[in-house]
Phi, psi and omega in degrees: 000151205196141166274106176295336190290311206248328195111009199234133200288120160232201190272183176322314191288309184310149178233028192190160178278124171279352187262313184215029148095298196341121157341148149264135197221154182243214195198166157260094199283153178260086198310344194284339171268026187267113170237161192256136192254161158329180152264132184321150205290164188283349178273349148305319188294328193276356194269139171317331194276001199263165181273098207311268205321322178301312178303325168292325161332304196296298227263329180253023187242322192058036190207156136238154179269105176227143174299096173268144195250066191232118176088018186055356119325101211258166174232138198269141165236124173220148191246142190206094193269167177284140158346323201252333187280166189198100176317146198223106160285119189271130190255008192168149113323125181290116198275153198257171190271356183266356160300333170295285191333300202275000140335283173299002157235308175307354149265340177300346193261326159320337161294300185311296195287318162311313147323276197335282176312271185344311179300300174322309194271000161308282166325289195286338170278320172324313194289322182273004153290328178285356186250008162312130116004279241270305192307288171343304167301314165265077143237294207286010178255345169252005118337082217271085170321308196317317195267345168303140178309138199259030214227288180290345128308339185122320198251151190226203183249027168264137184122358190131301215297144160235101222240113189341170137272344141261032177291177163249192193288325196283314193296327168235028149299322164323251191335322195251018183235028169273150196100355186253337175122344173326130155266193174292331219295268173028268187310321179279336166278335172268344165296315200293310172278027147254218170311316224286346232231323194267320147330311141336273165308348177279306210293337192251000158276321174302303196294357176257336196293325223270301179319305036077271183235011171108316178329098195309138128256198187301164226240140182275104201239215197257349194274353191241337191249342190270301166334293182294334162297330181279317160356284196293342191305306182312309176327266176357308198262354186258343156265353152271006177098358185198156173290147162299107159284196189258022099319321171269348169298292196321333195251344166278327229238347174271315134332318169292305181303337186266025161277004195277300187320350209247329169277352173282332216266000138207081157322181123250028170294308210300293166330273184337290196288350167281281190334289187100170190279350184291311172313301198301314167313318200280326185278005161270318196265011182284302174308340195286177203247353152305293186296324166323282191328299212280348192270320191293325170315324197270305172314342157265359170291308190294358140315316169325283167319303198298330195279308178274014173254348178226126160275000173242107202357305172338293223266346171283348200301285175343279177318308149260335149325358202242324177285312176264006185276292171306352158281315178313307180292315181264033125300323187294309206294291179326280203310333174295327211286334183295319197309295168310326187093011184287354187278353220207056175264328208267011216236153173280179190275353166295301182286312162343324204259303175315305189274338164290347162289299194306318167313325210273342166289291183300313179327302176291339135310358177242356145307326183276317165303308184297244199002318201276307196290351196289305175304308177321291171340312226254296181288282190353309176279348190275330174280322155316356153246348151244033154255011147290318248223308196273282197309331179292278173348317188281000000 
């Protein structure tokens, strides 16, 4: 059957053009001009004009047939498929997963630097606290001198005395003040109520000072440490009960000199020249307070970042909640583990005593700090789950 209007061929069942309604007539196909086309597009089938019962025809026969007109010469194209096949309209692409994958290490690695950077600037205030005035001053009042090995101090067995290799400072101030009636308890009581302690804290604020902005400071001899002794001689003598003669000053004051070496050997010409000048710069503009600024800055740029690699609020919350919770927590952590001493079980007992002044100072600021991030962290995620928890519901 063939449509006289349009040309276009179908099979014995059909009576009518599915394109333009038209009776069908039939006709004598020629085989030899026959080649094969598509099956008519689906929006055809779908045009108003087509006839149910034809279509169904069309749909259990499974083919058309169509007629073309070209150059007045006319020619048949026909397509003919099995009985069993049954076109399939593709309606789309399946989008694929690697934009998400690569979202996701690209906020993971923006997490990551934040972490990073939080640590960093964790460090560089850790380090300018310690070279802090204030800090320096409760660093040497909380410095138990008394109890450093009396070896790393300065003081030996020379002169007579037999005095351990693992004594302490207290145990060999004892040994060179027998005869005078001193107890320990004494001894520990005339440091704490003297100078030495406020000496001290001078001597090591000039060594932060030095650290810190370059600034030389005096230069620390036996001739300074002899000063502060004298400072003290009434103290001295009013807790052994009698004045100090100038036999026992002479023999303190001689004890005092055979510190000088010990006092050459930390100078801080002496420092400077271990270190080298490369060190001491980095670890100066590492403390300073622009890099301190610029590292916590650049840990709040990736927030920036998380926002313009995820559009939906939830997941930078996540992300970067996650980065700064995990930053909080291991300030807490370090500080407890310094706080105990686990890093530093294998350290003799001068350092053991030194980092352990030094935590008990610092600590409660970098507790305070590690807690606010921790807490920052812990609402960031909580508001990310519950605006994940409100979009699901909606």
């Amino acid at each position: 059957m063939i449509c006289p209007n349009c040309g276009k061929e179908y099979n014995e069942k059909m009576t009518c053009c599915i394109s333009c309604g038209s009776p069908l007539v039939a006709f004598e196909q020629d085989t030899d001009q026959v080649i094969f086309e598509p099956l008519i597009p689906e929006a055809v089938l779908a045009d108003e004009s087509i006839d149910v019962k034809s279509s169904e025809n069309i749909s259990q026969n499974g083919f058309v047939r169509v007629h073309e007109k070209n150059s007045g010469n006319s020619s048949e194209t026909v397509e003919e498929l099995p009985e069993d096949t049954i076109p399939v309209r593709v309606t789309g692409e399946r989008k694929s997963s690697s934009p998400k994958a690569a979202v996701n290490i690209l906020s993971f690695a923006a997490a990551a630097m934040m972490f990073a950077f939080i640590l960093l600037a964790a460090a560089s205030l850790t380090a300018r606290l310690i070279t802090d005035s204030k800090k320096i001053s409760e660093f040497a009042a909380d410095l138990d001198v008394m109890n450093l090995p009396a070896v790393q101090a300065g003081i030996t067995s020379y002169g007579g005395y037999d005095i351990a290799d693992d004594a302490t400072v207290l145990e060999a101030v004892f040994i060179m003040s027998e005869g005078t009636g001193l107890t320990r308890d004494d001894i520990r009581k005339i440091y704490e109520n003297s100078t030495a302690s406020e000496f001290l804290a001078s001597q090591l604020g000039g060594y932060a000072s030095f650290i810190r902005e370059g600034e030389m400071p005096e230069k620390l001899t036996s001739e300074k440490l002899k000063a502060v002794f004298s400072e003290n001689i009434d103290l001295i003598s009013e807790s052994i009960g009698k004045p100090l003669s100038m036999h026992d000053i002479d023999l303190a004051f001689s004890e005092l000199d055979r510190a000088e070496p010990v006092l050459e050997a930390i100078a801080p010409a002496k420092l400077e020249g271990a270190l080298g000048d490369g060190a001491l710069t980095a670890v100066r503009l590492f403390s300073s307070l622009p890099v301190i600024i610029s590292e916590s800055i650049a840990a709040a740029v990736m927030l920036v970042v998380l926002r313009a690699l995820n559009k939906r609020p939830e997941r930078v919350l996540g992300w970067g909640g996650g980065a700064v919770l995990a930053g909080g927590a291991a300030i807490l952590l370090v500080s407890f583990l310094c706080s105990v001493q686990v890093f530093f079980t294998g350290q003799d007992r001068f350092v053991r005593s030194i980092v352990k002044s030094v935590t008990d100072v610092i600590s409660p600021d970098l507790y305070r700090l590690g807690g606010i991030l921790a807490a920052l962290g812990a609402v960031m995620l909580m508001g990310a789950l519950t605006i994940r928890k409100i979009r699901t519901a909606k």
